[in-house]
PyMOL Python script that loads the backbone (N, CA, C, O; Angstrom):
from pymol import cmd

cmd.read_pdbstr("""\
ATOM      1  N   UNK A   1       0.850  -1.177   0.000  1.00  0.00           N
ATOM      2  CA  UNK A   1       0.000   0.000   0.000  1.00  0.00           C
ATOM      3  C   UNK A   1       0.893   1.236   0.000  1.00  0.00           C
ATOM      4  O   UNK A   1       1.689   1.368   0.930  1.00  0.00           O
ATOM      5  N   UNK A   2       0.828   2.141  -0.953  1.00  0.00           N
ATOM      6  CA  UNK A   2       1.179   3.458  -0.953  1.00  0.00           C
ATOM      7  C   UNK A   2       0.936   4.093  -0.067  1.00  0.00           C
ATOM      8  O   UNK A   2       0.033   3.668   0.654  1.00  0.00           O
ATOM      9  N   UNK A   3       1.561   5.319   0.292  1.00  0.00           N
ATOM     10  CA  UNK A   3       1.141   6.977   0.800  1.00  0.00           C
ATOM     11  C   UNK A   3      -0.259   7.367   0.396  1.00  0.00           C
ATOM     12  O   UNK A   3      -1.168   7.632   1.183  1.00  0.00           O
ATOM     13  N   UNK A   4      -0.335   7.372  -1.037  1.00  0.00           N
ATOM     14  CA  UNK A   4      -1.473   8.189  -1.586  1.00  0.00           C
ATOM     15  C   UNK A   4      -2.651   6.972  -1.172  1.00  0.00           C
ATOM     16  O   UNK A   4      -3.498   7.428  -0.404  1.00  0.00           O
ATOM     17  N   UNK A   5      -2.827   5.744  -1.479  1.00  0.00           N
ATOM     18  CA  UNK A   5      -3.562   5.193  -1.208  1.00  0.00           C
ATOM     19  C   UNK A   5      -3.848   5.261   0.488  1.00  0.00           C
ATOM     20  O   UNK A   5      -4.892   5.737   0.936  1.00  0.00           O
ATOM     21  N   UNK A   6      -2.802   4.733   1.319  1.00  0.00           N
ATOM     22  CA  UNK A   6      -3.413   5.131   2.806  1.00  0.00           C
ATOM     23  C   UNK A   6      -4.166   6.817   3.014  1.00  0.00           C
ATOM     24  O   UNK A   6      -5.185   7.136   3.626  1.00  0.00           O
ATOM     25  N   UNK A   7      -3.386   7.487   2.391  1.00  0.00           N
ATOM     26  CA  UNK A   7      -4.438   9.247   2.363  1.00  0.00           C
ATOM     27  C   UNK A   7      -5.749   8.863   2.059  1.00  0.00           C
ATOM     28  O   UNK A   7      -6.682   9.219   2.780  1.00  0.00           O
ATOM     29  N   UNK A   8      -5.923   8.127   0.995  1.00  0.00           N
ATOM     30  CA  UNK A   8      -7.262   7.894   0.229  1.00  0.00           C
ATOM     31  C   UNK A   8      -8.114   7.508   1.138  1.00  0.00           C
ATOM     32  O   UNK A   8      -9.225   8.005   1.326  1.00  0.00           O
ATOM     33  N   UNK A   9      -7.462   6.314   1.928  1.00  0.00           N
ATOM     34  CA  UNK A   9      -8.353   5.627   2.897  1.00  0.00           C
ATOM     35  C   UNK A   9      -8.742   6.125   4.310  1.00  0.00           C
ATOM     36  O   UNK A   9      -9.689   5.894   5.062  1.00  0.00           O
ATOM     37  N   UNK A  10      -7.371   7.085   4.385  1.00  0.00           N
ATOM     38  CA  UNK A  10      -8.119   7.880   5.667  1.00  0.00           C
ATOM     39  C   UNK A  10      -8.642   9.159   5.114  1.00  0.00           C
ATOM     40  O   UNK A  10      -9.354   9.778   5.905  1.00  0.00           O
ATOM     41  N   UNK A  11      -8.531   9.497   4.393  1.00  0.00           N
ATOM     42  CA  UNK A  11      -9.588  10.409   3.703  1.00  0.00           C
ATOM     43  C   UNK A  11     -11.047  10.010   4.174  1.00  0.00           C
ATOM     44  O   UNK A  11     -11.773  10.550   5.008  1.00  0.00           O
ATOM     45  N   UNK A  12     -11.266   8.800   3.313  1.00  0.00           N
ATOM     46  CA  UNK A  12     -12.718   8.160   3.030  1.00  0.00           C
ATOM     47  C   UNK A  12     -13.493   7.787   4.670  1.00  0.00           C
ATOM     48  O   UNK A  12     -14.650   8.118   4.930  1.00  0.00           O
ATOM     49  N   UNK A  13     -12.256   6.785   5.987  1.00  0.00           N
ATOM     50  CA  UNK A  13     -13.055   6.541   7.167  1.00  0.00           C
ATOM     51  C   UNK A  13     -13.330   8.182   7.919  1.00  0.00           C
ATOM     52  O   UNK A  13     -14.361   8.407   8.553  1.00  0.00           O
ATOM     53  N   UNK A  14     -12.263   9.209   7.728  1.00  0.00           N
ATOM     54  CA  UNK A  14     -12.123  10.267   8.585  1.00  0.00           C
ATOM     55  C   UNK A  14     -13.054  11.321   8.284  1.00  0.00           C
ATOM     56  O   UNK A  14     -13.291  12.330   8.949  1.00  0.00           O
ATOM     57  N   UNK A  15     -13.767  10.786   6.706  1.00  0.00           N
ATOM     58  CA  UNK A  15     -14.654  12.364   6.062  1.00  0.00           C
ATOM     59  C   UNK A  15     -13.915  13.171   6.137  1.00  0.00           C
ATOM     60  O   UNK A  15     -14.493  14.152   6.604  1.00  0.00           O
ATOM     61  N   UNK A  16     -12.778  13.403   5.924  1.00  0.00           N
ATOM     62  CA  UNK A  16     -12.163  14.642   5.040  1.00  0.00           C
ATOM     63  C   UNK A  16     -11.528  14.583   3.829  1.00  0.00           C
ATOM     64  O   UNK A  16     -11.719  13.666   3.030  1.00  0.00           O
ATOM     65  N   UNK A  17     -10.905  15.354   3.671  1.00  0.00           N
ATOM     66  CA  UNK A  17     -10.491  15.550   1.754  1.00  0.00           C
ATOM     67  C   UNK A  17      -8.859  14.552   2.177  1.00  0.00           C
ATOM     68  O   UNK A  17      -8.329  14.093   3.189  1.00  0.00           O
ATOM     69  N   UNK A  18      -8.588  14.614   0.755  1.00  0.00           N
ATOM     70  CA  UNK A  18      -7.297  13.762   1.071  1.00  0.00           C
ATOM     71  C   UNK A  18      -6.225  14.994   1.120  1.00  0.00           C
ATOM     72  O   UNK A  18      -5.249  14.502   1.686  1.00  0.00           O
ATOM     73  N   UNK A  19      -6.035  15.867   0.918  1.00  0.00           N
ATOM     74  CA  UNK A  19      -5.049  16.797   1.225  1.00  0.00           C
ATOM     75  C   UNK A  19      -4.484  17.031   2.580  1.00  0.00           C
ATOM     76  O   UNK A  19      -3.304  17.197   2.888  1.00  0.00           O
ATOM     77  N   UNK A  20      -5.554  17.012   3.340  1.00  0.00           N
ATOM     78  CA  UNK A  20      -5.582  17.373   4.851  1.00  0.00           C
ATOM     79  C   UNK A  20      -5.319  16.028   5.194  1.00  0.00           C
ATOM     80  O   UNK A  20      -4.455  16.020   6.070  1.00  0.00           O
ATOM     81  N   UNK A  21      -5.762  14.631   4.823  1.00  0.00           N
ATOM     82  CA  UNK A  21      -5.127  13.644   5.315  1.00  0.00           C
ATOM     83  C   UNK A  21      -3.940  12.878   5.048  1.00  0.00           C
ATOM     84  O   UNK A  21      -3.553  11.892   5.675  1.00  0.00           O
ATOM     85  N   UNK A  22      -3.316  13.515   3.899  1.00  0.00           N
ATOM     86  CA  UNK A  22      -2.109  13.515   3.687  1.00  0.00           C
ATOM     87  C   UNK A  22      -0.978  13.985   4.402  1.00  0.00           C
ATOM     88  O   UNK A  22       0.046  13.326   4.581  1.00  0.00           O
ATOM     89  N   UNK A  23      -1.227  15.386   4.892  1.00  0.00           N
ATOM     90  CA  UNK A  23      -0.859  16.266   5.765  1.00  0.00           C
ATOM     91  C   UNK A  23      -0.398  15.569   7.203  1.00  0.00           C
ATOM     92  O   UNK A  23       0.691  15.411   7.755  1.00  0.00           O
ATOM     93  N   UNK A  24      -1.880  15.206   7.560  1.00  0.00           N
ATOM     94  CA  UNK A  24      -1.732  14.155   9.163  1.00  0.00           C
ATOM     95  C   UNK A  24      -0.486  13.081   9.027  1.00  0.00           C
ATOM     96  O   UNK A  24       0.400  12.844   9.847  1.00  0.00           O
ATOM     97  N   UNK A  25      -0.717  12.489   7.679  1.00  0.00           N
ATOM     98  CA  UNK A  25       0.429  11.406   7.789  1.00  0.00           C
ATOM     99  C   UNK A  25       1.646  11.893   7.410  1.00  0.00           C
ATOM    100  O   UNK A  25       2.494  11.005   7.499  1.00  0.00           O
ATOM    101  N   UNK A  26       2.180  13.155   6.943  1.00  0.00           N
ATOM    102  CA  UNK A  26       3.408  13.662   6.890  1.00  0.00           C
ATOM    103  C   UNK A  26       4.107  13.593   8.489  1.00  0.00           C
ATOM    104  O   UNK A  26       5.183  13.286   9.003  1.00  0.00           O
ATOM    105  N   UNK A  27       2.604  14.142   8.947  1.00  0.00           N
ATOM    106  CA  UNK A  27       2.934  15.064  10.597  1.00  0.00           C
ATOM    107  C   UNK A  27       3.541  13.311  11.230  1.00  0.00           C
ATOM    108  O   UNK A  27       4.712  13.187  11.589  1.00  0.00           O
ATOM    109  N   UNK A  28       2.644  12.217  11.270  1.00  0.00           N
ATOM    110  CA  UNK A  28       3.049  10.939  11.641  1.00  0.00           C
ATOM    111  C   UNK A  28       4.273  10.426  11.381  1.00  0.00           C
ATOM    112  O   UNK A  28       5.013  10.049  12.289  1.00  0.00           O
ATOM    113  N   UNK A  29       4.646  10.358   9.912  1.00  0.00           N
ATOM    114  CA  UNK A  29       6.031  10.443   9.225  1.00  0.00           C
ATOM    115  C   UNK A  29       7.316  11.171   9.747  1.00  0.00           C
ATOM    116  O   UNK A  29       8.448  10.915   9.338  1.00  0.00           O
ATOM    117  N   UNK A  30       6.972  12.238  10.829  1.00  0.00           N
ATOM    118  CA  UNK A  30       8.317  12.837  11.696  1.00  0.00           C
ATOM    119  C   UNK A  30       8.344  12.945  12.502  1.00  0.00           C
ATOM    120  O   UNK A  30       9.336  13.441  13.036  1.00  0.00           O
ATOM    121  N   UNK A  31       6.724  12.363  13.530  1.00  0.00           N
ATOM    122  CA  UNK A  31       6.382  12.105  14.957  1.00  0.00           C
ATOM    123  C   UNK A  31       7.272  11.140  15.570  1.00  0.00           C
ATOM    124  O   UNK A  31       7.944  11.383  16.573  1.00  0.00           O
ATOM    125  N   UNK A  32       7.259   9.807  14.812  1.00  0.00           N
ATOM    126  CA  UNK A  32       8.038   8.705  15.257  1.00  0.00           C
ATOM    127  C   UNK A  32       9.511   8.723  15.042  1.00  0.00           C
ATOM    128  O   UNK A  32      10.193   8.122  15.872  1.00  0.00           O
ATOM    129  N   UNK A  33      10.165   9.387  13.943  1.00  0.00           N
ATOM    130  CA  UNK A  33      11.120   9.147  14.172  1.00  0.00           C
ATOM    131  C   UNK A  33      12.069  10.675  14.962  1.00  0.00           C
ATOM    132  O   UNK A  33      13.253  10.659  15.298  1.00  0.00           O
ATOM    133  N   UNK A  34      11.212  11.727  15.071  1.00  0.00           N
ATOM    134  CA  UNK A  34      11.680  12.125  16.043  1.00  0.00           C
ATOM    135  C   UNK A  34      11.487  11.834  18.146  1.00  0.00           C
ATOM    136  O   UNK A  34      12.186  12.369  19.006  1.00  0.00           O
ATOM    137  N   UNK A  35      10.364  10.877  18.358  1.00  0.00           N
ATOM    138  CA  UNK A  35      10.428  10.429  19.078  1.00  0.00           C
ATOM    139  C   UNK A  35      11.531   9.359  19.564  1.00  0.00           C
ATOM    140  O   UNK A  35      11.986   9.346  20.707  1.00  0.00           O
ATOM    141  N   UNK A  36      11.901   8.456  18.533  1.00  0.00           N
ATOM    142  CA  UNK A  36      13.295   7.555  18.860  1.00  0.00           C
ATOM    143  C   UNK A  36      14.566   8.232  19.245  1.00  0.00           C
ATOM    144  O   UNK A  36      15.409   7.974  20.104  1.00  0.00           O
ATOM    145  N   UNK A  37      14.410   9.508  18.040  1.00  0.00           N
ATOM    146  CA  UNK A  37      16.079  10.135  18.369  1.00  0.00           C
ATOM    147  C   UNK A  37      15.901  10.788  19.874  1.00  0.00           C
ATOM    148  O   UNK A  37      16.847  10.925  20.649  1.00  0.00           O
ATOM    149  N   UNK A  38      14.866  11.078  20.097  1.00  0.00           N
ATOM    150  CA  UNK A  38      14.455  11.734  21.868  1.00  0.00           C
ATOM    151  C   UNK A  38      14.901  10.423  22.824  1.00  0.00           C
ATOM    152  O   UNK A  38      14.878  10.581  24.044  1.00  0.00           O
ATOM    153  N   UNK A  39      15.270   9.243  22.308  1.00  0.00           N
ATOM    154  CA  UNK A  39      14.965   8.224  23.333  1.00  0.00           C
ATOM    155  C   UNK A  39      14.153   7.752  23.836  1.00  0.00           C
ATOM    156  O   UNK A  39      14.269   6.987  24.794  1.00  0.00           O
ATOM    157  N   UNK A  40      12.846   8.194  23.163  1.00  0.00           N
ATOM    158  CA  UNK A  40      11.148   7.170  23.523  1.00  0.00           C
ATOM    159  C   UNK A  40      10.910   6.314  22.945  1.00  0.00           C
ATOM    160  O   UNK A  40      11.437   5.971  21.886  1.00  0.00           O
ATOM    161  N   UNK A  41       9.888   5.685  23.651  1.00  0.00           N
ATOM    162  CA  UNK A  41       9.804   4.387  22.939  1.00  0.00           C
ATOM    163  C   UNK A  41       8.392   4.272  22.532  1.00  0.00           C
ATOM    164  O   UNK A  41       7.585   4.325  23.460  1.00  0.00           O
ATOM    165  N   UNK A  42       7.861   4.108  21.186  1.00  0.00           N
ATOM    166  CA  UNK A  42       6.641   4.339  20.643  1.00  0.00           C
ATOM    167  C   UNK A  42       5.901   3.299  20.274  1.00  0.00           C
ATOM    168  O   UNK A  42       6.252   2.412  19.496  1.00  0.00           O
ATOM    169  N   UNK A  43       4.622   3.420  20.961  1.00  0.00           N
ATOM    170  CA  UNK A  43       3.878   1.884  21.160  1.00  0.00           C
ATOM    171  C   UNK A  43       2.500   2.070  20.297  1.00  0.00           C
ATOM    172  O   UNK A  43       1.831   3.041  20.649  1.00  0.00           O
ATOM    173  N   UNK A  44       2.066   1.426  19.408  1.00  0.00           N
ATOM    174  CA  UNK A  44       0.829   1.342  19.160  1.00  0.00           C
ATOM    175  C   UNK A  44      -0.065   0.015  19.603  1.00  0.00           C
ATOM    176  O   UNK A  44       0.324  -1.082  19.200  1.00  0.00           O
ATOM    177  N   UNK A  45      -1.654   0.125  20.699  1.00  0.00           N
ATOM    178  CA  UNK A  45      -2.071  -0.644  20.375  1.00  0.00           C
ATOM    179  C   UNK A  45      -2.937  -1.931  19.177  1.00  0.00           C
ATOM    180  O   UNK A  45      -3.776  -1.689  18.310  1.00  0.00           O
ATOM    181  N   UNK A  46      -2.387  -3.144  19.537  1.00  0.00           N
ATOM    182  CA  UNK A  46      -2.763  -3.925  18.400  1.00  0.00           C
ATOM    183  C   UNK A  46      -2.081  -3.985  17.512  1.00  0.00           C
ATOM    184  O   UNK A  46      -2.457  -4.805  16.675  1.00  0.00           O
ATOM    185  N   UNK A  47      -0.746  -3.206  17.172  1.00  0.00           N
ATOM    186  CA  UNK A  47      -0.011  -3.285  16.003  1.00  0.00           C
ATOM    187  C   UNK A  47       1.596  -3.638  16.209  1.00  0.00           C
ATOM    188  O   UNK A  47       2.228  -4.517  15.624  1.00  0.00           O
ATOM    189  N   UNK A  48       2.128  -2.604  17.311  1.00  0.00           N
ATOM    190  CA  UNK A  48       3.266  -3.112  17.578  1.00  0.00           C
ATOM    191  C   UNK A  48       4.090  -2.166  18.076  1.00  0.00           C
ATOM    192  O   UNK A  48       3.387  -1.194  18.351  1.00  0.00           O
ATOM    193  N   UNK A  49       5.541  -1.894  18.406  1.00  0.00           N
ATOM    194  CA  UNK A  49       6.067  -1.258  18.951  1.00  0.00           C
ATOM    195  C   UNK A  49       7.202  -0.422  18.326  1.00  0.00           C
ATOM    196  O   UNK A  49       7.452  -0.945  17.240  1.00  0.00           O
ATOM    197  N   UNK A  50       7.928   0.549  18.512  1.00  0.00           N
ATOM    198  CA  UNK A  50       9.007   1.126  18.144  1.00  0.00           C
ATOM    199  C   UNK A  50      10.438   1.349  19.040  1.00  0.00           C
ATOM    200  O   UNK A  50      10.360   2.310  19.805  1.00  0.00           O
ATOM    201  N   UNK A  51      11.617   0.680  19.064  1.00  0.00           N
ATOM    202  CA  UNK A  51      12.376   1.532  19.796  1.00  0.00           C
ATOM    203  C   UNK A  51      14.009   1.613  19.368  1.00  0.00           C
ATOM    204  O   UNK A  51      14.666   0.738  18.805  1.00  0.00           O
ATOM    205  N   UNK A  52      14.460   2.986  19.831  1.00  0.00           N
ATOM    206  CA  UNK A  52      15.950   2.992  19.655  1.00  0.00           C
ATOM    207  C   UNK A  52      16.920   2.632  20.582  1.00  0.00           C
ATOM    208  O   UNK A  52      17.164   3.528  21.390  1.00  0.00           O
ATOM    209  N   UNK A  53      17.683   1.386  20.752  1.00  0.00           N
ATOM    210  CA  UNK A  53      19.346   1.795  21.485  1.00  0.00           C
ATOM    211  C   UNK A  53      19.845   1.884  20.396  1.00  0.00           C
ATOM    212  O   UNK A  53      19.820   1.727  19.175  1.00  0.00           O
ATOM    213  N   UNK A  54      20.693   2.453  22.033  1.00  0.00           N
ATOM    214  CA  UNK A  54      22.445   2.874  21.611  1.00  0.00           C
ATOM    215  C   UNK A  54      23.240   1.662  21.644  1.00  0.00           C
ATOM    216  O   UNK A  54      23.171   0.866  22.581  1.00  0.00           O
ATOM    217  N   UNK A  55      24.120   1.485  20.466  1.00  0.00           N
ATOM    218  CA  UNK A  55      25.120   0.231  20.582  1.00  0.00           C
ATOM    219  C   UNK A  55      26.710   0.893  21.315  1.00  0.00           C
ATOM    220  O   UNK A  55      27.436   1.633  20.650  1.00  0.00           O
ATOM    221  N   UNK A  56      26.877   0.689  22.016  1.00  0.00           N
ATOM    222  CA  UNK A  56      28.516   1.047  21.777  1.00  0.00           C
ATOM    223  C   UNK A  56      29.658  -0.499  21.983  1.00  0.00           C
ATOM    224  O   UNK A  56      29.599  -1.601  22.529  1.00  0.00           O
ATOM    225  N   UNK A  57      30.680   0.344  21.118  1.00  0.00           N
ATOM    226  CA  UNK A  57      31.648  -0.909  21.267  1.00  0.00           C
ATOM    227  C   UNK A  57      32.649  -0.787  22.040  1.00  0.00           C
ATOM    228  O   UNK A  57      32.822   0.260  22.664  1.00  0.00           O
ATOM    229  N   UNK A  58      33.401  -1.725  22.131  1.00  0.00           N
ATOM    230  CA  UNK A  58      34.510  -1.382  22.702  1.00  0.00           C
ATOM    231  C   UNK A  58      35.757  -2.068  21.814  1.00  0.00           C
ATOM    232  O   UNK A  58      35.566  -2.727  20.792  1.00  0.00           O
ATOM    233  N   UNK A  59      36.771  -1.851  22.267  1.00  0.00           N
ATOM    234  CA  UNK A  59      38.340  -2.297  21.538  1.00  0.00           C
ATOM    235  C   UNK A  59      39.291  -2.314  22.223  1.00  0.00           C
ATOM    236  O   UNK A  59      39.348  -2.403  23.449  1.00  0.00           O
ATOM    237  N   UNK A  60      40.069  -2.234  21.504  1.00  0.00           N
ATOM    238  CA  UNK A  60      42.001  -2.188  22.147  1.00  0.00           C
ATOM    239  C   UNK A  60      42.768  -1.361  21.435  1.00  0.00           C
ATOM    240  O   UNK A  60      42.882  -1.764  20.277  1.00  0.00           O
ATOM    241  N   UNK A  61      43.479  -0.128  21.707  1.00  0.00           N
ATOM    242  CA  UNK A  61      44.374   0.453  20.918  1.00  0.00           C
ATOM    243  C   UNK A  61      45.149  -0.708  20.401  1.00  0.00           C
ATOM    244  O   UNK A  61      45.102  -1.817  20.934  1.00  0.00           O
ATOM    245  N   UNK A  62      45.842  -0.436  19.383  1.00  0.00           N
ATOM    246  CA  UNK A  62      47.225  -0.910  18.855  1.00  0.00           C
ATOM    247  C   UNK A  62      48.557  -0.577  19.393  1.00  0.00           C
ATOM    248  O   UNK A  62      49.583  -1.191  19.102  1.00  0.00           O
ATOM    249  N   UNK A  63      48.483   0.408  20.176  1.00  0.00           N
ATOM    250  CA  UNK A  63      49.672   0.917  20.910  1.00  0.00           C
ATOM    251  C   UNK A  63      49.986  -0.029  21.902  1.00  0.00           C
ATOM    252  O   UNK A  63      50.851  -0.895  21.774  1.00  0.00           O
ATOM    253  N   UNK A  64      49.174   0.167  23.039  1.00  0.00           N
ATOM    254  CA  UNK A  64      49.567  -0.403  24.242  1.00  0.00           C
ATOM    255  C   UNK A  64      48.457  -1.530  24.760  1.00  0.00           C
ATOM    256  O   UNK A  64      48.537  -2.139  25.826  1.00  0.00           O
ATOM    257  N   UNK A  65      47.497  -1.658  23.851  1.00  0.00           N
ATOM    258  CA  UNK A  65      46.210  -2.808  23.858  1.00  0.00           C
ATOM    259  C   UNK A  65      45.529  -2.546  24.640  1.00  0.00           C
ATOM    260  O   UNK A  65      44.755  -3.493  24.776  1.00  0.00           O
ATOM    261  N   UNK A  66      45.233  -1.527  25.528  1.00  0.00           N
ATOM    262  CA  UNK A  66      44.272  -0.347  26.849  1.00  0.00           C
ATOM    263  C   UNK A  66      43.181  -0.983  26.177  1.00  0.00           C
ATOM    264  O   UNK A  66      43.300  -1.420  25.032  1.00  0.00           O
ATOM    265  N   UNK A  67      41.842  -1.073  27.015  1.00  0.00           N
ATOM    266  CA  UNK A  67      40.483  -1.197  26.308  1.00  0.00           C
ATOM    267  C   UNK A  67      40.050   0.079  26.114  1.00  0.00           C
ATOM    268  O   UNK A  67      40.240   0.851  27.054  1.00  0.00           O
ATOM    269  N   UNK A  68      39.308   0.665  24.756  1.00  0.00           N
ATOM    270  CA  UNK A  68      38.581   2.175  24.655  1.00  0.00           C
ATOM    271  C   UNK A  68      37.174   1.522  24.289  1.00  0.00           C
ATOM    272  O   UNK A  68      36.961   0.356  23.955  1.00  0.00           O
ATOM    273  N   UNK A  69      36.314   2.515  24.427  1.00  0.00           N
ATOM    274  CA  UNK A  69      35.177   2.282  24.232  1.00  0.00           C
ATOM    275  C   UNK A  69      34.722   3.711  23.086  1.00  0.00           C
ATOM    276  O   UNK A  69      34.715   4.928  23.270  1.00  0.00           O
ATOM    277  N   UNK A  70      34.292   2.636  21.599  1.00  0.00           N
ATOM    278  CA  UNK A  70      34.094   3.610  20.893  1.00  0.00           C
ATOM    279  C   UNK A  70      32.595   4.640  20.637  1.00  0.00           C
ATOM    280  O   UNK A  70      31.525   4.114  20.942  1.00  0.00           O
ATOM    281  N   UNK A  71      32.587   5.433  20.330  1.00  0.00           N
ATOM    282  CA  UNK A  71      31.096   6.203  19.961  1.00  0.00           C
ATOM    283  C   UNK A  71      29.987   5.374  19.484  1.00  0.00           C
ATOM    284  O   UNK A  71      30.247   4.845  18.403  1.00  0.00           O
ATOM    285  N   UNK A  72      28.947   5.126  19.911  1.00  0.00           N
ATOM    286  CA  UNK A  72      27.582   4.026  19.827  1.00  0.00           C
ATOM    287  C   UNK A  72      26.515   4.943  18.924  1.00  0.00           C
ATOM    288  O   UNK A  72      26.015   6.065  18.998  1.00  0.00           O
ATOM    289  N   UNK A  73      26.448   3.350  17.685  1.00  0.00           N
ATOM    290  CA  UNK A  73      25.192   4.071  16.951  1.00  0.00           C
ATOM    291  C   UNK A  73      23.893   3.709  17.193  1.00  0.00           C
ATOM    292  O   UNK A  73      23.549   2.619  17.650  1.00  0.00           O
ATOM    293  N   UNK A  74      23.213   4.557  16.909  1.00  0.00           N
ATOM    294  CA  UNK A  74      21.760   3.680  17.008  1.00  0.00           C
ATOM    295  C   UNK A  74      21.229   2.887  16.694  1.00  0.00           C
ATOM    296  O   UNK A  74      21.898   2.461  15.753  1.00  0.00           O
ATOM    297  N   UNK A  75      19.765   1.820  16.880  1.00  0.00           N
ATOM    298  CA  UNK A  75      19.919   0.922  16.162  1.00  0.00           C
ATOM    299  C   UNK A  75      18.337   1.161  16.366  1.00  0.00           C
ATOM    300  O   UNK A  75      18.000   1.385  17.528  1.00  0.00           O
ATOM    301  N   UNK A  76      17.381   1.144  15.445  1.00  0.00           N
ATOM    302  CA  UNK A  76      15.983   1.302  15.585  1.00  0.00           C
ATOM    303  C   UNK A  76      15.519  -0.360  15.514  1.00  0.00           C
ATOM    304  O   UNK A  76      16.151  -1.225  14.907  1.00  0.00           O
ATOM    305  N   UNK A  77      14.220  -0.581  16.313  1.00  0.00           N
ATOM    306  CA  UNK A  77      13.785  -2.297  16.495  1.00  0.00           C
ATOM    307  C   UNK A  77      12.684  -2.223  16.024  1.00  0.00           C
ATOM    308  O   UNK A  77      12.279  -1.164  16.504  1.00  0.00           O
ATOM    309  N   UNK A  78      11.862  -2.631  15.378  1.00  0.00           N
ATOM    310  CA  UNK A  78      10.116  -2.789  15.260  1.00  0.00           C
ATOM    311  C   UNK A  78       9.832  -4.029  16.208  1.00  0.00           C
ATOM    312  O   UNK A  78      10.585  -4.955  15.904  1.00  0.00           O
ATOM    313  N   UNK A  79       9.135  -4.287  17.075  1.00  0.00           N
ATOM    314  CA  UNK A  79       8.204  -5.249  17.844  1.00  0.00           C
ATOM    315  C   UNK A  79       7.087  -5.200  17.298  1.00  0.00           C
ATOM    316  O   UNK A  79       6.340  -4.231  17.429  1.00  0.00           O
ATOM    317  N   UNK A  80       6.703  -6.607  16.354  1.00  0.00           N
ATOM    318  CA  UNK A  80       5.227  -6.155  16.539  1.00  0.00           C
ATOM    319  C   UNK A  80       4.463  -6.847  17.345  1.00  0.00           C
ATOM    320  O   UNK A  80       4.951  -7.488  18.275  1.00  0.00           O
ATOM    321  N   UNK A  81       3.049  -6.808  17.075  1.00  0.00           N
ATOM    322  CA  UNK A  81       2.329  -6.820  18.551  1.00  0.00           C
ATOM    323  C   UNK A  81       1.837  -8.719  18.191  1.00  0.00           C
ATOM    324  O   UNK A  81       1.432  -9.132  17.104  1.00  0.00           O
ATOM    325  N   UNK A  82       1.979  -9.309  19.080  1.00  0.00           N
ATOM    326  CA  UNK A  82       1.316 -10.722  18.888  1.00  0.00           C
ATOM    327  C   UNK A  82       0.169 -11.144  19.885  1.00  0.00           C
ATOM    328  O   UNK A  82      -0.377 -12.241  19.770  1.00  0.00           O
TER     329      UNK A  82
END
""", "prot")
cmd.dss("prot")
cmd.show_as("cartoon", "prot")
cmd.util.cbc("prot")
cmd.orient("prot")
């Protein structure tokens, strides 16, 4: 299923035009993933879940073999709901 088609369809259950429900799902489209980079964790019932860690690693210089611990990326998960 497309963008334009989900607009269509919440167009049609919501009674409004599809412009304005296009709109809503833009606004949805930067809700969630600015909620992960915040560190929340975003749950829908019946469907499933959203969340971000942080990975970090660790190592050994080559110099003197010290353990460092390097800069951790994120890693986004989908759960869905069973």
């Amino acid at each position: 299923m497309t963008k334009k088609e989900i607009a269509k369809y919440v167009a049609s259950c919501a009674g409004v035009n599809k412009a304005k429900a296009e709109r809503c799902i833009n606004c949805y489209h930067k809700a969630i993933p600015g909620a992960l980079k915040r560190g929340e964790r975003v749950i829908f019932r019946d469907f499933g879940s959203f969340s971000a860690t942080k990975k970090s690693k660790s190592g050994k210089t080559s110099e003197n073999r010290s353990a460092i611990e390097y800069c951790g990326e994120k890693s986004y998960k989908v759960y869905p709901e069973q």
